[in-house]
N, C-alpha and C positions, 0 to 999 in steps of 0.2 A: 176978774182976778180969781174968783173963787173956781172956774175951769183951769185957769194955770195950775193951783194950789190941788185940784184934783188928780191932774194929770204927772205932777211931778212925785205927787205921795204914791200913786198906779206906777210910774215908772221905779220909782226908790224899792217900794215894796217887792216888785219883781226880781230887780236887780239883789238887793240882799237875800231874798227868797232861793235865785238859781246860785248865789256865793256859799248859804249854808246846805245845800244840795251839791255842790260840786268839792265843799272842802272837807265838809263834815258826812253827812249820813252816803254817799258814795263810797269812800274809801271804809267806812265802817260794814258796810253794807260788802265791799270784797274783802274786808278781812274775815265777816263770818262764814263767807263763800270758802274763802280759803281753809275755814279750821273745816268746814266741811269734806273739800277737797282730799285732807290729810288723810279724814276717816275713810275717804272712797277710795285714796292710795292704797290703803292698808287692805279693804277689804278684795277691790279689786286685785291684789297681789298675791290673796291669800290663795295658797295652793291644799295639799290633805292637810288635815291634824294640825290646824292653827300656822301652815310654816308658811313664808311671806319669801316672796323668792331672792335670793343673793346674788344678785346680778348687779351687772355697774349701772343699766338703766335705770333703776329701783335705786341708789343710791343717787344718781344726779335727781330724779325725781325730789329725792328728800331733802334735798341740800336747797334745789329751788322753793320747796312748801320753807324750807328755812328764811329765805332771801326774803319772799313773799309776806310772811309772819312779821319780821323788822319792819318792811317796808309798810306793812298795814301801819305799824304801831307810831311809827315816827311821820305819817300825812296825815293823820287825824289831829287838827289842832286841839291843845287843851285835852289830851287821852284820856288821862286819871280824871275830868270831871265829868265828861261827855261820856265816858264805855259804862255809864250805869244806866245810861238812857235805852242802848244797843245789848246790852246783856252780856258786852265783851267781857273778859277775863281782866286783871291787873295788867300794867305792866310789867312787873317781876315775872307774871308768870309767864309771859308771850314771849319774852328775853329767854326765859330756862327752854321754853318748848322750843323757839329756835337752835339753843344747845345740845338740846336731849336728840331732835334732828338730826344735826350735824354730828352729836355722837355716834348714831346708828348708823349714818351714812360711812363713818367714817370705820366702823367697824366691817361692815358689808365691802368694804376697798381694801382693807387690810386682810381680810380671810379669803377674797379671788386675788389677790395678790401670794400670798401662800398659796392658794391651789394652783394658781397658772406656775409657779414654782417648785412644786410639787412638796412645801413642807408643810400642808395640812395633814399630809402622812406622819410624819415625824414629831406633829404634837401634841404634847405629854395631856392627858384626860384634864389634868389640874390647866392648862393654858386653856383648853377648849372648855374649859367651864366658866374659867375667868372670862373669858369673851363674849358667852351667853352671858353669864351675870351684869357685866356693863350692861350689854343691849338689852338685856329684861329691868336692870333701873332704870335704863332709858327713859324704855317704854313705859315701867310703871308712872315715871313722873312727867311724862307727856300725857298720859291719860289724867294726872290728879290735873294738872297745868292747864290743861284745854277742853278735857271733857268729852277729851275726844275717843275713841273705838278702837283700842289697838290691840295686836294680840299680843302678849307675854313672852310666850313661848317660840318668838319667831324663829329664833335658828338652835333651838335647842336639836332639833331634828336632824338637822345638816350636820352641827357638829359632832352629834352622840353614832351619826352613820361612820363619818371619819374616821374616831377614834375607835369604831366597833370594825373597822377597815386595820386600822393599824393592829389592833390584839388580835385577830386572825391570821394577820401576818406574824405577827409575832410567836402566835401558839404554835408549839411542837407538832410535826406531823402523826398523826394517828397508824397506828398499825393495826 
């Protein structure tokens, strides 16, 4: 009796062993991968003087660390009590950093959307600032949210070339 009572306690412990390994510290374990990932997006993208290039690849990238982010949050059973184990962040904050994401992403499709249109010529310095300024709170609150590496000033660069494009054109010629 006492080998039965051995082997079924060896098998039980196993089996709950590989349940809290498959449901819990795995998916935790690619969620911390993932806020990694975000930081190595950001660095790996980073081109001169902090600027993160504006392409649509660079935006599905972010949209997917977005997907990704959710998905960490919502397979880890019991989040809020288990992410102090793993050093995860709150939930609130994995929800905003998913936003702040998809905001950037979502700015980065709207300003090659203007360029392949040709009306990042035609706008006003106060648009092209507003549009840095979204994507720098973004960014700022993806960095407070995740702790993650990101640069600030991603398309301050790009936009301030534009509008330094459009006042050239605009200026009187020289004689």
């Amino acid at each position: 009796m006492s080998v039965f009572v051995t082997i079924v306690t060896g098998v039980s412990v196993f089996v709950i062993g590989q349940l809290v390994m498959r449901m819990i510290i795995d998916p935790a374990t690619d969620l911390k991968k993932e806020m990694g990932s975000i930081t190595n997006t950001f660095l790996e993208r980073a081109g001169g003087e902090n600027m993160v290039s504006c392409d649509a690849e660079t935006s599905t990238v972010l949209k997917k660390h977005a997907a990704k982010l959710m998905q960490g949050l919502w397979t880890i059973p019991w989040y809020n009590r288990t992410r102090h184990v793993f050093g995860l962040p709150g939930s609130e904050s994995v929800i905003q950093s998913a936003r702040d994401l998809n905001t950037i992403a979502k700015s980065i499709d709207d300003l090659i959307e203007m360029s392949n249109s040709g009306k990042v010529n035609s706008m006003s310095r106060e648009d092209s600032h507003n549009i840095a300024k979204t994507i720098g709170d973004a960014m700022r609150s993806l960095s407070e949210n995740l702790g993650a590496l990101v640069f600030l000033s991603t398309v301050t660069r790009f936009l301030d070339e534009d509008s330094a494009a459009k006042d050239s054109s605009e200026a009187p010629p020289s004689k």
